[in-house]
C-alpha positions in Angstrom: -33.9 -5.6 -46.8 -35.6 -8.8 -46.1 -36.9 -10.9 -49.0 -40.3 -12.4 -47.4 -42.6 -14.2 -49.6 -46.0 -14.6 -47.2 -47.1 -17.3 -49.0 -43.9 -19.6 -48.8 -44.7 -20.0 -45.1 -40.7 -20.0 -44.6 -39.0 -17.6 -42.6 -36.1 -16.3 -44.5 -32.5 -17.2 -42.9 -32.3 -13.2 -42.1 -35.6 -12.6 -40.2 -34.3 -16.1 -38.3 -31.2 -14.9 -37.0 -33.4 -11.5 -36.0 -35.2 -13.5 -34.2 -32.9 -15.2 -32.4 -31.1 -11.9 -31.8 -34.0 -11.0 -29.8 -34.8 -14.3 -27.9 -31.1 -13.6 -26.9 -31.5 -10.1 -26.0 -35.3 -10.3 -24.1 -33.6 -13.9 -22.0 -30.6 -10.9 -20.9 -33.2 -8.4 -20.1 -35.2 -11.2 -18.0 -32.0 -11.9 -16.3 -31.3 -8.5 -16.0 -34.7 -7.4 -14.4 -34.6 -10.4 -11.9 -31.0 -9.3 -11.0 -32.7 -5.7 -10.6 -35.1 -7.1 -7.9 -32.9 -9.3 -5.9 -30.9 -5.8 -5.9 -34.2 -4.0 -4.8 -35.0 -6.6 -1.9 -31.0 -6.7 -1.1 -31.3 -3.0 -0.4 -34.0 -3.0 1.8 -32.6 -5.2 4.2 -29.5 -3.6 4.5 -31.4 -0.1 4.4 -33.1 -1.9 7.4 -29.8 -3.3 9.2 -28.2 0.1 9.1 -31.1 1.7 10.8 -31.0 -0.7 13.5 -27.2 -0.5 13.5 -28.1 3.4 14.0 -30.1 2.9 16.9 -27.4 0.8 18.6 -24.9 3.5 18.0 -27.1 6.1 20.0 -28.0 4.0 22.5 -23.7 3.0 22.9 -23.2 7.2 22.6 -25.8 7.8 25.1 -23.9 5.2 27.5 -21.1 6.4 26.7 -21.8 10.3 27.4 -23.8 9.4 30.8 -20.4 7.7 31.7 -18.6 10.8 31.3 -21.2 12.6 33.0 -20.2 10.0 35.3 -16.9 10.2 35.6 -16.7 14.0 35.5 -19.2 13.8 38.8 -16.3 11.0 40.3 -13.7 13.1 39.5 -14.8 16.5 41.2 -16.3 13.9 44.3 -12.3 12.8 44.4 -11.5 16.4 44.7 -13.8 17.7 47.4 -12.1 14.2 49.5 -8.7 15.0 48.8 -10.2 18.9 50.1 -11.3 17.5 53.4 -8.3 15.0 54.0 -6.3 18.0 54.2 -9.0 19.9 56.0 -9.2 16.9 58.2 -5.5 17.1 58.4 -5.4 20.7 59.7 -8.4 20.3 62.5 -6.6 17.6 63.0 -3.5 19.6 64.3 -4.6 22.2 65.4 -6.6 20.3 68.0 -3.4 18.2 69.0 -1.7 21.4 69.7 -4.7 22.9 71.5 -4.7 19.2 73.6 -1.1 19.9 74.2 -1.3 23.2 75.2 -4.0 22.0 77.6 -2.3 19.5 79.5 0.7 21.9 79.7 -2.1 24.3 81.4 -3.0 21.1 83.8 0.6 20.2 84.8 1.1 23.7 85.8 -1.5 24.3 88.3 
């Protein structure tokens, strides 16, 4: 219990030590809130680079699937040449041998 005489106009030694407990704590919850804001407006901005950093990611995965799309069109292009080479191939022969057979034909008459 604090002795306080009003009319004394002296703070007791307790009530100043109080005091100073408080100045202490309310400079620590200045800090404190201040720290709390810089926290706040930290946030944001990465809240705000991660979106953007979202958006490049689509727009990478969108490249990235149209390339397979891509690719899987090259791919099945590749197959229908190596088809036709051998296609090719085959006329190819057949014709020779027809030519052939042709000229034999000639020389005989």
């Amino acid at each position: 219990m604090l002795n306080y005489d009003p009319d004394s106009h002296q703070v007791p030694m307790e009530a100043s030590m109080d005091n100073q407990a408080i100045d202490i704590l309310e400079q620590k919850l200045h800090k404190i809130l201040s720290k709390l804001e810089e926290l706040k407006g930290e946030n944001e901005k990465l809240k705000e680079k991660n979106q953007e950093l979202k958006s490049v990611i689509q727009e990478k995965d969108n490249t990235i699937n149209s390339f397979k799309t891509d690719s899987e069109k090259y791919s099945m292009l590749q197959s229908d040449i190596e088809s036709y080479k051998v296609k090719e191939n085959t006329i190819r022969m057949k014709v020779e041998s027809l030519l052939q057979k042709l000229k034999e034909f000639e020389d005989i008459q």
